[in-house]
N, CA, C and O atoms as a printed pandas DataFrame, in Angstrom:
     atom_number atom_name residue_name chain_id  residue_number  x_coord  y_coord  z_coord
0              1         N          UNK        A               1   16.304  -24.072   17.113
1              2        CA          UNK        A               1   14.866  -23.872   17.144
2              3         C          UNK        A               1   14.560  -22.374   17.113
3              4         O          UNK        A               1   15.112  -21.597   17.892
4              5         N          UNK        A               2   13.666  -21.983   16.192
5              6        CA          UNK        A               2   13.211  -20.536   16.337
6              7         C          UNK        A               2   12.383  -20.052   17.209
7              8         O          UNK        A               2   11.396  -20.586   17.714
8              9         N          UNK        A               3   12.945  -18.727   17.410
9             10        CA          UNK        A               3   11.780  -18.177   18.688
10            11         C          UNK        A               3   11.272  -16.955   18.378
11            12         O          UNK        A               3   11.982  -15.973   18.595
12            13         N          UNK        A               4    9.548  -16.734   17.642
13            14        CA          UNK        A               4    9.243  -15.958   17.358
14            15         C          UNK        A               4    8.012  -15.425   18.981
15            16         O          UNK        A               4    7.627  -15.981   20.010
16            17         N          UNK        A               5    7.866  -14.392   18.473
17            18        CA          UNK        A               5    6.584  -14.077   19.474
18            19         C          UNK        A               5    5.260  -14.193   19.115
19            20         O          UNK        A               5    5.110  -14.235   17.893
20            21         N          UNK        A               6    4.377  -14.250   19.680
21            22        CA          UNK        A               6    2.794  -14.706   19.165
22            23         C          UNK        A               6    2.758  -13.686   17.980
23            24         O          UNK        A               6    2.778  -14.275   16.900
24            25         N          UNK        A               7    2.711  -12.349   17.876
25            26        CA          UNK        A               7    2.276  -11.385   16.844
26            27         C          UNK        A               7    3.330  -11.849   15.666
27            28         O          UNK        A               7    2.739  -12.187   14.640
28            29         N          UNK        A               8    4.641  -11.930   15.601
29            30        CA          UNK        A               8    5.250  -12.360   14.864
30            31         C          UNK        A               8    4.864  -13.417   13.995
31            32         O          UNK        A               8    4.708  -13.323   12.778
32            33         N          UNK        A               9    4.658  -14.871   15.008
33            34        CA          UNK        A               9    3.977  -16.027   14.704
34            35         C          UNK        A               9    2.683  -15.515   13.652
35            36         O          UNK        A               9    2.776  -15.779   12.453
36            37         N          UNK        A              10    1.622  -14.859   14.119
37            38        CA          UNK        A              10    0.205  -14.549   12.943
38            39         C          UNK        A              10    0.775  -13.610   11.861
39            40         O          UNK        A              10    0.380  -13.986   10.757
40            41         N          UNK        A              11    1.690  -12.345   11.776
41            42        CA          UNK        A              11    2.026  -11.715   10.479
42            43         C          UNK        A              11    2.794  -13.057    9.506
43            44         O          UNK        A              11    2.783  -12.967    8.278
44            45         N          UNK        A              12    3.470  -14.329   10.236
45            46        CA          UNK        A              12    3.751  -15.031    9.612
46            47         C          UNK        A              12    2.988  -15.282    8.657
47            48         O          UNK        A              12    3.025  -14.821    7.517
48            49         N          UNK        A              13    1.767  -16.559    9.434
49            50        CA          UNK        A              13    1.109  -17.097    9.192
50            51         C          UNK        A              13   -0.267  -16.659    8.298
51            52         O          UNK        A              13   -0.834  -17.356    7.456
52            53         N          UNK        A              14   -0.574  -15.495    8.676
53            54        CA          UNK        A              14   -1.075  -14.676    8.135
54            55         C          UNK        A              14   -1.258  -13.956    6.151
55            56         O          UNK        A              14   -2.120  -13.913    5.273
56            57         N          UNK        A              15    0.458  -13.452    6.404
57            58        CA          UNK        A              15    1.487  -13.334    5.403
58            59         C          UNK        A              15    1.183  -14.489    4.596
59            60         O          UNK        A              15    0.386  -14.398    3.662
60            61         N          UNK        A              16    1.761  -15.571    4.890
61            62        CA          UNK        A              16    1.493  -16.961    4.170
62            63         C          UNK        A              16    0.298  -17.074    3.645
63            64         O          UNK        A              16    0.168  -17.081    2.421
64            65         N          UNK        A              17   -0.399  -17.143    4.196
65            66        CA          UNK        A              17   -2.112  -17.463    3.928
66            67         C          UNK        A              17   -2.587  -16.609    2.382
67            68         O          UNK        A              17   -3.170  -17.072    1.402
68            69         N          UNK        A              18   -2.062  -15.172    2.645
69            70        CA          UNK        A              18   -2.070  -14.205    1.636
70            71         C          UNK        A              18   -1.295  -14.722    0.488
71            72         O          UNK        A              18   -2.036  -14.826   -0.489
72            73         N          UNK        A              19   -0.107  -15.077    0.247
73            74        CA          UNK        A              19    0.767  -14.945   -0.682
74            75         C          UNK        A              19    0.669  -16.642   -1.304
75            76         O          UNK        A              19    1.468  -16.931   -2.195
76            77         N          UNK        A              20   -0.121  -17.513   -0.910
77            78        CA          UNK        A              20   -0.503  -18.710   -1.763
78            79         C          UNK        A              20   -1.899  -18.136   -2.431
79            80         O          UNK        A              20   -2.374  -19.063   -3.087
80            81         N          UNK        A              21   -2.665  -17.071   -2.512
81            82        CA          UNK        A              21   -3.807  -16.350   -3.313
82            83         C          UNK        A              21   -3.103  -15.519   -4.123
83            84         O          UNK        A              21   -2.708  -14.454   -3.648
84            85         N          UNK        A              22   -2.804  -15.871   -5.562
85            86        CA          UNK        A              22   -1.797  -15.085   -7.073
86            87         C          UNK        A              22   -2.621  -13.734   -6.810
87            88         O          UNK        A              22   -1.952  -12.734   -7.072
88            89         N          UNK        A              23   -3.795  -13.501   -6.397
89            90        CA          UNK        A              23   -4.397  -12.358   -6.394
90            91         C          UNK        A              23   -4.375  -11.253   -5.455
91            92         O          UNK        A              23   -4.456  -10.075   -5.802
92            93         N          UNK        A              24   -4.263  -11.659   -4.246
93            94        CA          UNK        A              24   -3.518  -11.251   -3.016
94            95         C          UNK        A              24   -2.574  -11.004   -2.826
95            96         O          UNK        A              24   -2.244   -9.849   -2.554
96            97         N          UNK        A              25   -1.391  -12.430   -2.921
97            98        CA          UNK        A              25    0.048  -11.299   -3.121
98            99         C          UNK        A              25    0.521   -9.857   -4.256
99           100         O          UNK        A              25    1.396   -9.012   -4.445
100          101         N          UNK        A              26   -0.781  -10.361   -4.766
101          102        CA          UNK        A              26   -0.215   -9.084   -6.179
102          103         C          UNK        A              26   -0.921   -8.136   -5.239
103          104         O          UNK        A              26   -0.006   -7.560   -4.649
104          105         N          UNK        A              27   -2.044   -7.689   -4.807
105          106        CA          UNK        A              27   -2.286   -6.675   -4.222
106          107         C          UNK        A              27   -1.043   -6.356   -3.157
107          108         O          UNK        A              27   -0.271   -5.402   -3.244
108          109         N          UNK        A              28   -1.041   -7.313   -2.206
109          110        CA          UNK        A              28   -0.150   -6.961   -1.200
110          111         C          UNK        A              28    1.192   -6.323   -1.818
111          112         O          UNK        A              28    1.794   -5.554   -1.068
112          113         N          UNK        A              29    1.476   -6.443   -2.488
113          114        CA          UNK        A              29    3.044   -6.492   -3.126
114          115         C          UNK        A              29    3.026   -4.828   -3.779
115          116         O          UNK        A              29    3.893   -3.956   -3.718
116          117         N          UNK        A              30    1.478   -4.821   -4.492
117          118        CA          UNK        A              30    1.259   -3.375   -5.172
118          119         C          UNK        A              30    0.770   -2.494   -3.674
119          120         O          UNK        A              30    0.669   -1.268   -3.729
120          121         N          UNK        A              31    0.523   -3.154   -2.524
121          122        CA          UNK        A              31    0.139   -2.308   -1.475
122          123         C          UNK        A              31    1.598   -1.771   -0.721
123          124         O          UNK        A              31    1.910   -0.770   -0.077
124          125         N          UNK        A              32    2.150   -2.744   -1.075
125          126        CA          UNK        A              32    3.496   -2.626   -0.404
126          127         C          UNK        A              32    4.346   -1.645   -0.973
127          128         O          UNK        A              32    4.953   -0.804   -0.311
128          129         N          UNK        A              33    4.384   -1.758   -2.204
129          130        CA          UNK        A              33    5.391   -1.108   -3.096
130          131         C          UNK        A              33    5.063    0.113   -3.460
131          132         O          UNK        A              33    5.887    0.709   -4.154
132          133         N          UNK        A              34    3.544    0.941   -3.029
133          134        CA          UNK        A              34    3.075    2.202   -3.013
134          135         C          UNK        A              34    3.934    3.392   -2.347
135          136         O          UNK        A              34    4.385    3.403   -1.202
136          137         N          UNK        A              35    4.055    4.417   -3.361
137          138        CA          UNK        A              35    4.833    5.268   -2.324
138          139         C          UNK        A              35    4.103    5.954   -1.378
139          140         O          UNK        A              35    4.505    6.821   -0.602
140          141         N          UNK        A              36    3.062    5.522   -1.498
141          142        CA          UNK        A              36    1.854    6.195   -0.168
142          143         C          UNK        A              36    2.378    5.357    1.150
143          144         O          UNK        A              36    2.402    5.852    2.277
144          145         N          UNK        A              37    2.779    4.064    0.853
145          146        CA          UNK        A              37    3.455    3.557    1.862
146          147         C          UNK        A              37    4.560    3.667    2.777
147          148         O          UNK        A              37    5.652    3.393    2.282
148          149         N          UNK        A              38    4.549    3.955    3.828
149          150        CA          UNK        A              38    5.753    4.648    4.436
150          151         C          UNK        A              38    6.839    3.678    4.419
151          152         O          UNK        A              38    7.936    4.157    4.131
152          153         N          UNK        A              39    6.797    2.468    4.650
153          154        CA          UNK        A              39    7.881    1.332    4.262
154          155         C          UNK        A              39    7.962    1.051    2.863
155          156         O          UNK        A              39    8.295   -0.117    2.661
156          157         N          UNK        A              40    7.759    1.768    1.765
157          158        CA          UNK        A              40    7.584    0.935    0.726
158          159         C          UNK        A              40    9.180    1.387    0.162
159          160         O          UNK        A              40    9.458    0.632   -0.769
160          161         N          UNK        A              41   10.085    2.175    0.373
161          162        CA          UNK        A              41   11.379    2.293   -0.006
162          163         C          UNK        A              41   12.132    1.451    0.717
163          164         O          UNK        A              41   13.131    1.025    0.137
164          165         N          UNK        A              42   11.953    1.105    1.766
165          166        CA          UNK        A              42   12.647    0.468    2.524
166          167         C          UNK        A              42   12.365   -1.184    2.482
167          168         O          UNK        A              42   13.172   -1.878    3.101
168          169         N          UNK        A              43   11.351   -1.796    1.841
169          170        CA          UNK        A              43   10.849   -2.633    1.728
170          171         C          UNK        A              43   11.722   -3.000    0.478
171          172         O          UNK        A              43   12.683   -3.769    0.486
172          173         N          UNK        A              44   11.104   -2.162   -0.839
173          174        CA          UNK        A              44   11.953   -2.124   -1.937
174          175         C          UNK        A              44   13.223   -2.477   -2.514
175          176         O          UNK        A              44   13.544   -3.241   -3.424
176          177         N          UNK        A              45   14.172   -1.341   -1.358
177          178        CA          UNK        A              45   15.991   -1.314   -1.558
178          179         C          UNK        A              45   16.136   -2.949   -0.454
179          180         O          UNK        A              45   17.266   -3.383   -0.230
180          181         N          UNK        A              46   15.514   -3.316   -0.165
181          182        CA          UNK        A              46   16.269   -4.712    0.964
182          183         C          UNK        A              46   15.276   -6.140    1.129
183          184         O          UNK        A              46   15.673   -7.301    1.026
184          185         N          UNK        A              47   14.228   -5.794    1.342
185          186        CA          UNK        A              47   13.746   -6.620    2.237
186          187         C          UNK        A              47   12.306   -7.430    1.152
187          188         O          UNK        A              47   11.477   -8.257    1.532
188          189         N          UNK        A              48   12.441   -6.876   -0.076
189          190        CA          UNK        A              48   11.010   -7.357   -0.656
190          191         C          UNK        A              48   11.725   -9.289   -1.352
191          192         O          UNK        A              48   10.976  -10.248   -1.532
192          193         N          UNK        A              49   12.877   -9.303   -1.528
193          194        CA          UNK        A              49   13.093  -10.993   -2.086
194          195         C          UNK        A              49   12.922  -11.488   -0.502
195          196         O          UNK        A              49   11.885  -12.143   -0.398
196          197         N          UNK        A              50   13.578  -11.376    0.656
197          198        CA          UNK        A              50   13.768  -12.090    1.609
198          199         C          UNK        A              50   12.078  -12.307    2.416
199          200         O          UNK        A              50   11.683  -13.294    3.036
200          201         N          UNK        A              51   11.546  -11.377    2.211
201          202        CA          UNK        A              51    9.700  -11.377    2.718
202          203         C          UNK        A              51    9.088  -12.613    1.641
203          204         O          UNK        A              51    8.353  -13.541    1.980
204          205         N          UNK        A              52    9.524  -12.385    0.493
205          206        CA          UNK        A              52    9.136  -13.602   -0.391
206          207         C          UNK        A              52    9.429  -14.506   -0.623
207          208         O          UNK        A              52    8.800  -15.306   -1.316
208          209         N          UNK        A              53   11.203  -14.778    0.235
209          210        CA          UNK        A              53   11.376  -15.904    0.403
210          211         C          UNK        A              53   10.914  -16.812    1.666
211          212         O          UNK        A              53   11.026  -18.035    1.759
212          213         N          UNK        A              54   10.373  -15.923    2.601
213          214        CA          UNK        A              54   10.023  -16.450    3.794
214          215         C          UNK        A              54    8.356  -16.579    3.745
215          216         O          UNK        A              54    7.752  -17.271    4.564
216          217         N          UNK        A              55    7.756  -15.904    2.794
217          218        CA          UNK        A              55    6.208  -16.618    2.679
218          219         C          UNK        A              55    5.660  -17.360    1.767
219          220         O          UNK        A              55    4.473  -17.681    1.717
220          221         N          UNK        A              56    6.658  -17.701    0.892
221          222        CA          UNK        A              56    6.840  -18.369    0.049
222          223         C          UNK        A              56    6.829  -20.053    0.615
223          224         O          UNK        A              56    6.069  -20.938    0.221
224          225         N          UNK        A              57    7.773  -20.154    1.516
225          226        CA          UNK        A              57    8.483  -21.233    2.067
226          227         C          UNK        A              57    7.365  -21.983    3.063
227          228         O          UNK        A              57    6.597  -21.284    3.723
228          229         N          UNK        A              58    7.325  -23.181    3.122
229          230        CA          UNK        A              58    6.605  -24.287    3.860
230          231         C          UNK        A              58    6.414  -23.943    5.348
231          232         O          UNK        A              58    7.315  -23.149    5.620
232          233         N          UNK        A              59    5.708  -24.159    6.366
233          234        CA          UNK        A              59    5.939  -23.626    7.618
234          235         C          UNK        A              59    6.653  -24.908    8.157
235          236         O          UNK        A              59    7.203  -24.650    9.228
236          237         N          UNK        A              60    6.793  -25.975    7.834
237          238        CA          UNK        A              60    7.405  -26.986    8.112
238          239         C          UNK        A              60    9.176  -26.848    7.886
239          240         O          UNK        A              60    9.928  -27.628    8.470
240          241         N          UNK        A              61    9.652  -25.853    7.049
241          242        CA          UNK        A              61   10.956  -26.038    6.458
242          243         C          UNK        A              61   11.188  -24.871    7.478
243          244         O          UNK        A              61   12.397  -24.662    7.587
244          245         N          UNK        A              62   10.354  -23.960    8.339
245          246        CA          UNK        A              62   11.124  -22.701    9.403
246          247         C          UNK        A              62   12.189  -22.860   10.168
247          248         O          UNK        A              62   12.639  -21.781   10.553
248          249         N          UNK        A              63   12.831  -23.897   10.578
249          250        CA          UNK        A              63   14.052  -24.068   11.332
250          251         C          UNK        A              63   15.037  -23.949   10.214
251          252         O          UNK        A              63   16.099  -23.344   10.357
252          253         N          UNK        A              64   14.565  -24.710    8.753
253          254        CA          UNK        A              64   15.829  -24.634    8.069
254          255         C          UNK        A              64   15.822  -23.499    6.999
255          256         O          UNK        A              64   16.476  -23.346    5.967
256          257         N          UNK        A              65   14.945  -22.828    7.548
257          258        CA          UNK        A              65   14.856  -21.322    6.976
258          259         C          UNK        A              65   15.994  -20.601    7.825
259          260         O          UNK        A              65   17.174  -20.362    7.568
260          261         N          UNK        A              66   15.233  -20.357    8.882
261          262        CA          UNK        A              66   15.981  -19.830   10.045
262          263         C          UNK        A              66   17.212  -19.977   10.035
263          264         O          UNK        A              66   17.878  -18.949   10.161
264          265         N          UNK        A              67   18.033  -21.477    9.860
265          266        CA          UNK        A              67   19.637  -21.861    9.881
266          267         C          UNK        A              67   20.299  -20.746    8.679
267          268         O          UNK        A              67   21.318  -20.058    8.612
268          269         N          UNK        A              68   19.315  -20.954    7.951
269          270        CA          UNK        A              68   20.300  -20.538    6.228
270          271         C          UNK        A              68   20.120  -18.826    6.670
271          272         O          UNK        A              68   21.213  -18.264    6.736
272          273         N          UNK        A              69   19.014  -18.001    6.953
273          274        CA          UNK        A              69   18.868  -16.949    7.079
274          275         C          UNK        A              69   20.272  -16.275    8.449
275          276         O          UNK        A              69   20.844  -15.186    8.462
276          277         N          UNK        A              70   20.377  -17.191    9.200
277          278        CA          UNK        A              70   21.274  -17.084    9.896
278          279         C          UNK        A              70   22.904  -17.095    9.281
279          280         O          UNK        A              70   23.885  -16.372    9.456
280          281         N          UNK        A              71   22.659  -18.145    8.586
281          282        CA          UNK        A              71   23.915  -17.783    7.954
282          283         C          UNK        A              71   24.605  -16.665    7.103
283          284         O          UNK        A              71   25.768  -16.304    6.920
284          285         N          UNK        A              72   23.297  -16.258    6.641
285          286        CA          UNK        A              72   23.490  -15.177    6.439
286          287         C          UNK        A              72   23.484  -13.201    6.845
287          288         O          UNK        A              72   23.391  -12.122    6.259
288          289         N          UNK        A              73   23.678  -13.856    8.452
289          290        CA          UNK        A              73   23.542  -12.505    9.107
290          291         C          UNK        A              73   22.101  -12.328    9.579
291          292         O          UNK        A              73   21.679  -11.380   10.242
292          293         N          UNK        A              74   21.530  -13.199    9.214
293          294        CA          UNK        A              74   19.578  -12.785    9.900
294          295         C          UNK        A              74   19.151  -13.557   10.178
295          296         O          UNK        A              74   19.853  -14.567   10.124
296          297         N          UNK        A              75   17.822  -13.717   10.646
297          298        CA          UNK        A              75   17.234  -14.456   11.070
298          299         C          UNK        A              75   15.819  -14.557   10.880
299          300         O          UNK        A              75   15.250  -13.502   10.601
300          301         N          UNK        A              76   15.116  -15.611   10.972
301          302        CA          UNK        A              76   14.099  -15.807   10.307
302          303         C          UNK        A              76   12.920  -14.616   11.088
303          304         O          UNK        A              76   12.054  -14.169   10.336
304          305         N          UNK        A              77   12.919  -14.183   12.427
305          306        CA          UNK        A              77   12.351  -13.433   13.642
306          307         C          UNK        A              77   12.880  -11.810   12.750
307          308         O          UNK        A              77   12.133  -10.850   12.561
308          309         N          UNK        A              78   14.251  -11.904   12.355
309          310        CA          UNK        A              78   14.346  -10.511   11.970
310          311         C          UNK        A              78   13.658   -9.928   10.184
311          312         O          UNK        A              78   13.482   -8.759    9.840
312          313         N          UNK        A              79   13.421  -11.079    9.420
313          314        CA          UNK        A              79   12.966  -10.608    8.234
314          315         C          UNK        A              79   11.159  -10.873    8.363
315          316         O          UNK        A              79   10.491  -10.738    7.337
316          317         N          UNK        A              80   10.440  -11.266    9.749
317          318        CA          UNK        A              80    9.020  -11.353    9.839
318          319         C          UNK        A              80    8.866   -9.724   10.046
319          320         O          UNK        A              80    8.273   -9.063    9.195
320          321         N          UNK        A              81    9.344   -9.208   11.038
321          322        CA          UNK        A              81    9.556   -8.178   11.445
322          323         C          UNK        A              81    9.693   -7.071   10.438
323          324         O          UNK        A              81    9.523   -5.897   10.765
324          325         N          UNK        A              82    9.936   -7.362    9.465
325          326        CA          UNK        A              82   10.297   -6.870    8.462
326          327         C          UNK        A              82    8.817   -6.793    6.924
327          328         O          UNK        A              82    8.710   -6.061    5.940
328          329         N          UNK        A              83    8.242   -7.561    7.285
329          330        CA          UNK        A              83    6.872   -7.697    6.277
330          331         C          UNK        A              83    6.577   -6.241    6.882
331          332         O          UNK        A              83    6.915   -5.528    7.827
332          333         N          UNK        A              84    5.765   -6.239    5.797
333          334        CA          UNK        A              84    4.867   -4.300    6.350
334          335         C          UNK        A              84    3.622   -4.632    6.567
335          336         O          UNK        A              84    3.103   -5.704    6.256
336          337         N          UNK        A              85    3.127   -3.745    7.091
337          338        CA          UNK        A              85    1.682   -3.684    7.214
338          339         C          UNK        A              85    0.568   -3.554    6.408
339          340         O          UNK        A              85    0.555   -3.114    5.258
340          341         N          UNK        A              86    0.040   -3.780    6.776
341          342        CA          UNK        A              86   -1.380   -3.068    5.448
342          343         C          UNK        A              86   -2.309   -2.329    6.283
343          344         O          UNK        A              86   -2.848   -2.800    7.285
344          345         N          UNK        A              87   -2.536   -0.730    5.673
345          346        CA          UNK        A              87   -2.950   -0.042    6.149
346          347         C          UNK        A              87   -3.512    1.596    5.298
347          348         O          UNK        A              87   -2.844    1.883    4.305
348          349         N          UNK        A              88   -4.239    2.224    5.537
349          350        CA          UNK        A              88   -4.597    3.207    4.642
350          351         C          UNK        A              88   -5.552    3.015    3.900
351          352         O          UNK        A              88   -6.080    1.906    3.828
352          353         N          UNK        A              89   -6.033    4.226    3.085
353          354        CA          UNK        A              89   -6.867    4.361    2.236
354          355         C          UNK        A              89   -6.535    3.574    1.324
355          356         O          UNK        A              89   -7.381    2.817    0.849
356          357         N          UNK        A              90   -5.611    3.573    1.006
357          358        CA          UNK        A              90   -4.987    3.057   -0.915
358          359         C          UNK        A              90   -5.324    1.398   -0.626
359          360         O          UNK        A              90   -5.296    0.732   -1.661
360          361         N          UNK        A              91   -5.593    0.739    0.450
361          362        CA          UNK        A              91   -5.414   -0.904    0.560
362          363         C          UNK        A              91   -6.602   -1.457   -0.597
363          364         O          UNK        A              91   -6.759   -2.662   -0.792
């Protein structure tokens, strides 16, 4: 069973909400991938398929997110953590 924390839980859910709108994730993604963005290299070199595979994904399938992400060295708590923020002028 996964154990996220409440703030974790809403960038989830949140995240999600955004990235089923084709118009939204494209912003988010072009907000993300800005080099005005202070995560946006770091987002880039690692973490931008695994953010899209996790808001992509059903909130119903999160345990068997979590298993597989585990198997692979992470966890579903460590790649939420990992979405960036939105913030700044450029949003």
């Amino acid at each position: 069973m996964r154990r996220l924390l409440c703030q974790d839980e809403a960038r989830l859910e949140y995240g999600r909400l955004f990235w089923k709108n084709p118009a939204r994730k494209a912003r988010l993604l072009a907000h993300w991938q800005d080099a005005r963005h202070p995560y946006s290299e770091r987002f880039l070199e690692k973490w931008m398929p695994l953010v899209d595979r996790i808001l992509s994904a059903s909130p119903k399938d999160d345990d068997v997110l979590d298993d597989a992400l585990q198997s692979e060295g992470l966890s579903l708590r460590v790649v939420v953590k990992e979405i960036p923020p939105v913030f700044g002028s450029f949003w």
